[in-house]
DRENGU-374794 format. One line per field, with one value per residue (C-alpha): residue in one letter; x, y, z. Coordinates in Angstrom, 2 decimals, always signed. Example, Ala and Ser with C-alpha at 12.3 -4.5 7.8 and 13.67 -1.06 7.14 Angstrom:
resn: A, S
xx: +12.30, +13.67
yy: -4.50, -1.06
zz: +7.80, +7.14
***
This chain:
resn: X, X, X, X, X, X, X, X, X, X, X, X, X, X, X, X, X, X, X, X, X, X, X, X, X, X, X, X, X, X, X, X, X, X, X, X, X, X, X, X, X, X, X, X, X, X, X, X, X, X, X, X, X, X, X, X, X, X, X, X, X, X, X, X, X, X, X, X, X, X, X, X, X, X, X, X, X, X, X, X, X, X, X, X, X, X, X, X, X, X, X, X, X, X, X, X, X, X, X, X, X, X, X, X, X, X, X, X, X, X, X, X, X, X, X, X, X, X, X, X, X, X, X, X, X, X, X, X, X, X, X, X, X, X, X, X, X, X, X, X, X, X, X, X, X, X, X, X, X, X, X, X, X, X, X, X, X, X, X, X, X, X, X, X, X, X, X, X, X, X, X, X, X, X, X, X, X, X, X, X, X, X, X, X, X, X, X, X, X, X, X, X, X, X, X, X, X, X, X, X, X, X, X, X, X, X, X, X, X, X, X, X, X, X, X, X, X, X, X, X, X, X, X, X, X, X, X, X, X, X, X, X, X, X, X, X, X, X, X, X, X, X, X, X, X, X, X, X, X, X, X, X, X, X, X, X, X, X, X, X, X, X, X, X, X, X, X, X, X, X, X, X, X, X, X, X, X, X, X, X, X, X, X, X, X, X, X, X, X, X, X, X, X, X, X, X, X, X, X, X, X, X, X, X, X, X, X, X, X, X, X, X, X, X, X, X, X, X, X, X, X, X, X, X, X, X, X, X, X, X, X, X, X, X, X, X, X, X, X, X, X, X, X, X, X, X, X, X, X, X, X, X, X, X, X, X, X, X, X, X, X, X, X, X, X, X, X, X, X, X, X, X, X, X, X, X, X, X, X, X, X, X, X, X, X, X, X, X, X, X, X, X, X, X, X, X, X, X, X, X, X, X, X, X, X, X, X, X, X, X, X, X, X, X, X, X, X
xx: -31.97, -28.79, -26.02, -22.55, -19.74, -16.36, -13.10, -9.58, -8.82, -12.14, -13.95, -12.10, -14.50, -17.08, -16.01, -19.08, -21.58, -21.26, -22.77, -25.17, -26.88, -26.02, -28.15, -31.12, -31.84, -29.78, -27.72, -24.24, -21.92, -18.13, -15.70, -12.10, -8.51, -7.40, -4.15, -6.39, -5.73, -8.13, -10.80, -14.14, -17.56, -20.20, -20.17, -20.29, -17.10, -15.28, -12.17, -10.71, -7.58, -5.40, -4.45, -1.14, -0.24, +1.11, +2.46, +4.84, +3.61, +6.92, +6.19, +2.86, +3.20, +0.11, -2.01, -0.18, -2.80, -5.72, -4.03, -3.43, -7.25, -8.84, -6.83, -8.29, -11.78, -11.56, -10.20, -13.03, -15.63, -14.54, -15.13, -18.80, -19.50, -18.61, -20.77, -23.78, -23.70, -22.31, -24.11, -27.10, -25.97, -28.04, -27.94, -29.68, -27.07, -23.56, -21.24, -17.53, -14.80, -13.67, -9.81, -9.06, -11.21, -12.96, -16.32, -15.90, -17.05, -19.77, -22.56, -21.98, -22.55, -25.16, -26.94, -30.28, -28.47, -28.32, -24.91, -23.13, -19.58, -17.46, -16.20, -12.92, -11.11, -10.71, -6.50, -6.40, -3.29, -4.33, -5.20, -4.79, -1.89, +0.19, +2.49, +1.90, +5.13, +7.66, +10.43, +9.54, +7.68, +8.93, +6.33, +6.45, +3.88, +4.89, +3.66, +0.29, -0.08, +0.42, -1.87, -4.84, -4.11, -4.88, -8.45, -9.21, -10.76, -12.44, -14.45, -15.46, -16.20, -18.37, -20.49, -21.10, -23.24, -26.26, -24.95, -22.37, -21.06, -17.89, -17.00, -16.29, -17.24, -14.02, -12.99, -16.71, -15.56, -12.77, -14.81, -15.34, -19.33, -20.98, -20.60, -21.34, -24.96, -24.37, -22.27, -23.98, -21.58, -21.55, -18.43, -17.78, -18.17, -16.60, -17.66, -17.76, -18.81, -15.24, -13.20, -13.99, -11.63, -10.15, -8.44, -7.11, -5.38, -1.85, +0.57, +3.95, +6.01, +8.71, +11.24, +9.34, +8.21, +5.18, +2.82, +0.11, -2.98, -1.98, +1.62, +3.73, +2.83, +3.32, +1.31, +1.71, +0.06, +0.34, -0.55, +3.21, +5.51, +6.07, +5.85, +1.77, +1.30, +3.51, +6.13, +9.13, +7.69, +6.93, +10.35, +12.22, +9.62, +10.99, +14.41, +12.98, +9.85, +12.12, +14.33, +11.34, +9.79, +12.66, +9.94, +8.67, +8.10, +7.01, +5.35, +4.87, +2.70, +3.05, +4.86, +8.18, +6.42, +4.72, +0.93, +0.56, +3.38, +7.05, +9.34, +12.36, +15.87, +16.46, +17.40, +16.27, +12.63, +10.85, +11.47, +15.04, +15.67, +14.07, +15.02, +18.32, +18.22, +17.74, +18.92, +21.81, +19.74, +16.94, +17.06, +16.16, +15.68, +11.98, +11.57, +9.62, +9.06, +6.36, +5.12, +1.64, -0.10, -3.16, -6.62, -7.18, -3.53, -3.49, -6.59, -4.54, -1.77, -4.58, -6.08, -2.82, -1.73, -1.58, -0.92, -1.92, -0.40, -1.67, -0.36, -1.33, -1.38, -4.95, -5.69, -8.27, -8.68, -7.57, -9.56, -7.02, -8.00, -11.39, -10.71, -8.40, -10.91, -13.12, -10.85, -10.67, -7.16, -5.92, -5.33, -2.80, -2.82, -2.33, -4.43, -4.94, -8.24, -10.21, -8.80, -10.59, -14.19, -14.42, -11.31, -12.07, -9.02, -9.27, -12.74, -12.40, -8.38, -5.30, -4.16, -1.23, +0.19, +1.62, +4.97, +5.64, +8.05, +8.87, +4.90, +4.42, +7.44, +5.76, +2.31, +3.06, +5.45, +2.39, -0.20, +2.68, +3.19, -0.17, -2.73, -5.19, -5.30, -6.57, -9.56, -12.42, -10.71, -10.83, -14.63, -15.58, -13.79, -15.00, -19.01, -18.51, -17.19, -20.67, -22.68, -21.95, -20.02, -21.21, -21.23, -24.31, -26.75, -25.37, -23.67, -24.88, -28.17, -27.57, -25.24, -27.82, -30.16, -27.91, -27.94, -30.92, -32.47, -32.35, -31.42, -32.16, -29.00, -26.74, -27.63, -25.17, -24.15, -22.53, -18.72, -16.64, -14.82
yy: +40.41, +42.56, +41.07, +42.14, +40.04, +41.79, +39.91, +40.26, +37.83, +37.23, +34.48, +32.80, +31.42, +32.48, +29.97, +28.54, +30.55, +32.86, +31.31, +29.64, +32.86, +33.95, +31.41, +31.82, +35.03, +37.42, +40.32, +39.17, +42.03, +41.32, +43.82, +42.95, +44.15, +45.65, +43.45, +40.47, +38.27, +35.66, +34.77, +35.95, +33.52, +36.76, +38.26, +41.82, +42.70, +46.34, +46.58, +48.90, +50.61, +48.65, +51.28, +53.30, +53.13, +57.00, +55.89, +53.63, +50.56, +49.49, +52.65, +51.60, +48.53, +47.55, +49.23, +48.08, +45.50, +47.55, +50.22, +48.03, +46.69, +50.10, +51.61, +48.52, +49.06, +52.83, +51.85, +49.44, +52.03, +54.35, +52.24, +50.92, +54.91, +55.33, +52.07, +53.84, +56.97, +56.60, +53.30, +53.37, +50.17, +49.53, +46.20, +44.01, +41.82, +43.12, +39.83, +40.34, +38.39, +39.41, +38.81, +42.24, +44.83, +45.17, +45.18, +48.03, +51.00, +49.48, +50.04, +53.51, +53.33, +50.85, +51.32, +49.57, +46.21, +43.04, +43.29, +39.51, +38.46, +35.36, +34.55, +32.35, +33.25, +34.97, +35.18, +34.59, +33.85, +30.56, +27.24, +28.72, +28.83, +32.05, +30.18, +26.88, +25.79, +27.22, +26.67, +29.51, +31.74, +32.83, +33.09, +36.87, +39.68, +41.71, +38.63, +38.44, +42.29, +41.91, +38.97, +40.78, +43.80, +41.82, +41.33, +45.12, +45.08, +41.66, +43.14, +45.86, +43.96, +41.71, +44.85, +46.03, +42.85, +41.20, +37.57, +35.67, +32.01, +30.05, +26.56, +24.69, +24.46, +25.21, +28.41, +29.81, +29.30, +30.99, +34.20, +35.93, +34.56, +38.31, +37.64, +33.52, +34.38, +35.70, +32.86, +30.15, +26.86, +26.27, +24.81, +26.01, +22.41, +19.98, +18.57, +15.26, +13.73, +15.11, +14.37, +10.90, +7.82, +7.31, +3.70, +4.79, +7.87, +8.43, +11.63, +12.30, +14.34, +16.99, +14.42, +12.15, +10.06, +8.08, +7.54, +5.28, +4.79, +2.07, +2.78, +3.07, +7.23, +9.42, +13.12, +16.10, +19.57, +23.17, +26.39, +26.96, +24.74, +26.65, +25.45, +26.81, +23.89, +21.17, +21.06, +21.33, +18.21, +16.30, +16.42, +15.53, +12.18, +11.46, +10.10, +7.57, +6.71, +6.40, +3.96, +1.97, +2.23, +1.78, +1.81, +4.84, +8.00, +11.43, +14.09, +17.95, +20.29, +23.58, +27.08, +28.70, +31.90, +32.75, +32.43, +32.33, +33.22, +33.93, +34.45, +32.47, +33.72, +36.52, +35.16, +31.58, +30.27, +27.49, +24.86, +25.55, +25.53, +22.45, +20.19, +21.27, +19.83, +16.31, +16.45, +14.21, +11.92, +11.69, +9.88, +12.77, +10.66, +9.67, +13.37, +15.17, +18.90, +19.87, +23.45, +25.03, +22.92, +23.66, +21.82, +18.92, +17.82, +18.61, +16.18, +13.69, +13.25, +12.58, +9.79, +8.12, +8.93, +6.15, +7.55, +11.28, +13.72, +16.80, +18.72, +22.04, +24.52, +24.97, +27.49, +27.62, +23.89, +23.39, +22.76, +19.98, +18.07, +17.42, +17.16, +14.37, +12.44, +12.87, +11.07, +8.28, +9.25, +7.39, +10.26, +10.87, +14.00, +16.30, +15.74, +19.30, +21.54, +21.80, +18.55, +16.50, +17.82, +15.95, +13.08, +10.48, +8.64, +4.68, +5.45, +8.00, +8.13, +8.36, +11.21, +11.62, +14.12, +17.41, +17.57, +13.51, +12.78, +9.30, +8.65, +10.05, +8.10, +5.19, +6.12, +6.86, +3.99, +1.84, +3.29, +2.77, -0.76, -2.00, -0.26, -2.64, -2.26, +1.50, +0.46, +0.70, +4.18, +5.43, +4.28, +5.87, +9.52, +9.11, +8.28, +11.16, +13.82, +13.04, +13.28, +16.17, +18.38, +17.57, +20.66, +20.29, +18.37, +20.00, +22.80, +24.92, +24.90, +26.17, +28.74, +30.31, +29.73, +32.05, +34.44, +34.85, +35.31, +34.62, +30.91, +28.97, +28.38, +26.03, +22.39, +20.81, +17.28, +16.31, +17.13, +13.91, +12.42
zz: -36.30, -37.23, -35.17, -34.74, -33.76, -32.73, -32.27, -32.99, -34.91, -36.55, -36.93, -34.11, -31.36, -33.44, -36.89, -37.07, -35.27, -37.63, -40.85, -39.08, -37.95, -41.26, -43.00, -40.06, -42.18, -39.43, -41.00, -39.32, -39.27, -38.15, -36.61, -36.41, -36.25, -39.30, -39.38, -39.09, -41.82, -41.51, -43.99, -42.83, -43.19, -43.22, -46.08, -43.88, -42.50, -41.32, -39.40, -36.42, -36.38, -34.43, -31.14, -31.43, -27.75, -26.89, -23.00, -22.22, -21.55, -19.13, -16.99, -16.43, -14.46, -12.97, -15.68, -18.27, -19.50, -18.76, -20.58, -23.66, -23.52, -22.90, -26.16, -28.01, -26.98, -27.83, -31.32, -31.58, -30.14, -32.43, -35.56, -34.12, -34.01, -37.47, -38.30, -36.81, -38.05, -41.36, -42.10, -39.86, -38.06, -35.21, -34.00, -31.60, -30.55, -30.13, -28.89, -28.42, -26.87, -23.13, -23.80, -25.20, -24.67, -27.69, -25.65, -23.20, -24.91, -27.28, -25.06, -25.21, -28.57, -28.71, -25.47, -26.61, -27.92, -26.36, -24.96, -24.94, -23.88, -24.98, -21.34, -21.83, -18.61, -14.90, -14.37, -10.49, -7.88, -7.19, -8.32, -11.90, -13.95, -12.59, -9.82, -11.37, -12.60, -10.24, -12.86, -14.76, -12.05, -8.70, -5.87, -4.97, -4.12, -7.07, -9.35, -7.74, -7.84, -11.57, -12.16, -10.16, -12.20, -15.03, -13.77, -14.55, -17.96, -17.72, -14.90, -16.78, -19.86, -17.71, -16.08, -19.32, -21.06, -20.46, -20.39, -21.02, -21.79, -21.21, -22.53, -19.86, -16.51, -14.83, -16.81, -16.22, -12.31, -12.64, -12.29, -9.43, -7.44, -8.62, -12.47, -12.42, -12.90, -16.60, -17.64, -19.66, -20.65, -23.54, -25.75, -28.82, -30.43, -32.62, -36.15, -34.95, -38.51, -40.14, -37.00, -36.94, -37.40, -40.88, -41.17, -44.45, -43.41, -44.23, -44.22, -45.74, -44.28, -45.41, -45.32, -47.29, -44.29, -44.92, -41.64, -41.87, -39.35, -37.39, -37.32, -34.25, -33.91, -31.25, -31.10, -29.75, -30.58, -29.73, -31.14, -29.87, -28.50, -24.78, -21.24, -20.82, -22.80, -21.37, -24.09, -21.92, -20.06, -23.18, -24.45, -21.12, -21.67, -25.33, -24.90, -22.58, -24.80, -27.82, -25.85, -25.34, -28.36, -31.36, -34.02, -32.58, -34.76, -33.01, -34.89, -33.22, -34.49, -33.24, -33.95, -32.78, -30.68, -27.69, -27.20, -23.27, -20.20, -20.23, -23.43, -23.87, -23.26, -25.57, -29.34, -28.62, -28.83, -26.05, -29.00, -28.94, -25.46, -24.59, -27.75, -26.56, -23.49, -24.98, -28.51, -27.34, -26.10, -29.04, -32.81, -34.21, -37.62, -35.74, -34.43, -37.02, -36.18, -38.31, -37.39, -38.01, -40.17, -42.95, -41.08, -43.05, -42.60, -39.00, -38.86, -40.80, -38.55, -35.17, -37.49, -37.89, -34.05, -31.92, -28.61, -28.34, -25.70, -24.64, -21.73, -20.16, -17.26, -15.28, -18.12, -21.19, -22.70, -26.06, -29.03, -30.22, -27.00, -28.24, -31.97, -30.78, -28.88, -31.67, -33.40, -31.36, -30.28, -27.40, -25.37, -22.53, -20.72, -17.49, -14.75, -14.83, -14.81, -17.01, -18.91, -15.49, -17.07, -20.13, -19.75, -16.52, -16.07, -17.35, -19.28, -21.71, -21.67, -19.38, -17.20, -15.87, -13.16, -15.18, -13.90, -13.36, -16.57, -15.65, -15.49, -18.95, -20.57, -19.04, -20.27, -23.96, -23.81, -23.03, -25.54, -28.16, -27.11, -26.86, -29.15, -28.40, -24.91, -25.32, -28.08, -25.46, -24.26, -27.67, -28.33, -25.26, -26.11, -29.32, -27.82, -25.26, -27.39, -29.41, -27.58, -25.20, -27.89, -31.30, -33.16, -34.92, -32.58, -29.42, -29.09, -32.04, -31.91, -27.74, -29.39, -31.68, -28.88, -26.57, -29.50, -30.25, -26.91, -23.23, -22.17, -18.77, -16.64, -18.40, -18.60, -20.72, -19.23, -16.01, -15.38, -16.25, -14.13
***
């Protein structure tokens, strides 16, 4: 089949779908942002103009978003046009990412394709993450105006395909009972046989720190250190753990911006403000900010992690979650949805509630203290993560399935927990 895949910030979700259609014999065609730096695994790739809004975007209030999304999807419209009559590009599967509106106007174009949607998220007013931490959002109608505004173009990316798929559980709920039908689960998977326990694993840090497996390590991961993703809470927990734990060392991966929510006070970024807080209270000697970090040493530093912590809003689950139960990370984190579907507290790792600091000093505290204790956690994360996510036994071959033609309602393993 010819087969186009459209997002952003290609290859993202779709890393290693990609090449594996690819080498099924499928002509794999990518469309992507033309700032998009990313290498690309199809050898076919053209680009969009990013959109040039002409309005302004603070006058626009509730359609801000939509407006945003919509000039995307024209942009992107506008370069599948030009792949269709200047190349002749008709394909039979066009399958594009909901988050951005790439995937509103490509039906118009390609009105006999099989239309599919990556389905990551539904924002909502409750039980999701706008109004979860009250420290940074005030409960007001103007807020929840907003966040249902926000709904506009995922509706009309999801009346516009033929199915869909989601991957987890929870985030596929998060849409609205009239669209659930489309939505398939499916993760996007994790190379188990790479991510896999590594005795001998060391890393040196900037400072010339060497970290061995098996050393005293505490983890903690974010695309970007901000609040979505628990950081403020993690480092209110620190001074406390590294009272505790003298022989402690902490390494955080993560960047300076913004991925998801609120931006910092003007000038300062989330690492700032909340390091801040505690800097007079931490040995910053065993505090090793490391920021974005190339894959195989991110992978590194969860093999020598003792005690891993992730943290996070009901929102989209994190790939880093899985990659560290892979691992066989001891993991800690927020008894928060979707973390609930694949970590059961006291079998596969430890939860603890999101905003209880005192119950995560004295849960990392723990892991740090007595490694041992955890082993049979870390086996089972490690078993689980197998055999429901495995990239290539599970969850790819059901991806190229999904691809390449209608699947049954999803059937991928019970909920844990």
């Amino acid at each position: 089949m010819d087969i186009l895949l459209v997002h952003q910030n290609f290859p993202g979700q779709f890393l290693h779908l990609a090449p594996a259609l690819q080498a099924r014999g499928h002509r794999v065609v990518a469309l992507t942002d033309q700032h998009n730096e990313r290498p690309s695994p199809v050898s076919e790739n053209y680009r969009y103009r990013a959109p040039e809004y002409l309005v302004e975007l603070e006058k626009c209030r509730l359609g801000k978003t939509y407006t945003q999304m919509s000039e995307r999807g024209l942009m992107a419209a506008r370069a599948a046009r030009t792949l269709r009559d200047r190349h002749g590009f008709r394909p039979d599967v066009v399958f594009g990412h909901i988050g951005w509106g790439e995937s509103l106007y490509l039906r118009d174009i390609w009105p006999e394709a099989r239309h599919l949607i990556y389905a990551e998220y539904y924002y909502a007013t409750q039980g999701q993450d706008t109004g979860f931490d009250a420290e940074f959002t005030a409960p007001s109608f103007d807020r929840d105006a907003l966040t249902t505004a926000r709904q506009a173009h995922l509706a009309h990316a999801m009346a516009q395909v033929d199915a869909a798929l989601a991957p987890t559980f929870w985030q596929a709920g998060t849409f609205p009972p009239c669209f659930r039908g489309l939505i398939s689960v499916i993760h996007d998977g994790v190379d188990t046989a790479r991510l896999r326990p590594d005795p001998a694993a060391q890393v040196t840090l900037q400072d010339g720190t060497v970290l061995r497996a098996g050393d005293e390590v505490l983890t903690y991961v974010g695309r970007n250190l901000e609040p979505y993703r628990g950081y403020h809470i993690f480092m209110r927990a620190l001074p406390e753990i590294l009272a505790r734990r003298p022989n402690a060392q902490v390494v955080i991966i993560g960047a300076d911006g913004v991925s998801y929510g609120s931006n910092p006070p003007e000038g300062r970024t989330w690492k700032e403000v909340f390091l801040d807080e505690v800097a007079d209270r931490l040995d910053m000697s065993r505090v090793h900010f490391v920021g974005r970090l190339p894959y195989d040493q991110f992978v590194r530093v969860l093999q020598i992690s003792r005690v891993h912590a992730y943290l996070t809003y009901p929102f989209v689950l994190s790939w880093s979650l899985l990659e560290a139960m892979s691992i066989g990370a001891h993991v800690v984190a927020s008894r928060t949805a979707p973390v609930e579907e694949v970590i059961a507290h006291g079998e596969t790792g430890t939860l603890v509630d999101f905003f209880d600091v005192p119950g995560w000093a004295e849960a990392l505290s723990a892991g740090l203290a007595d490694p041992r204790a955890h082993d049979a956690l870390r086996a089972a994360a490690r078993e689980q993560t197998v055999a429901r996510y495995d990239l290539r036994t599970v969850t790819l071959p059901r991806l190229i399935e999904f691809v390449e033609g209608e699947t049954a309602s999803d059937t991928q393993g019970a909920r844990a927990g």
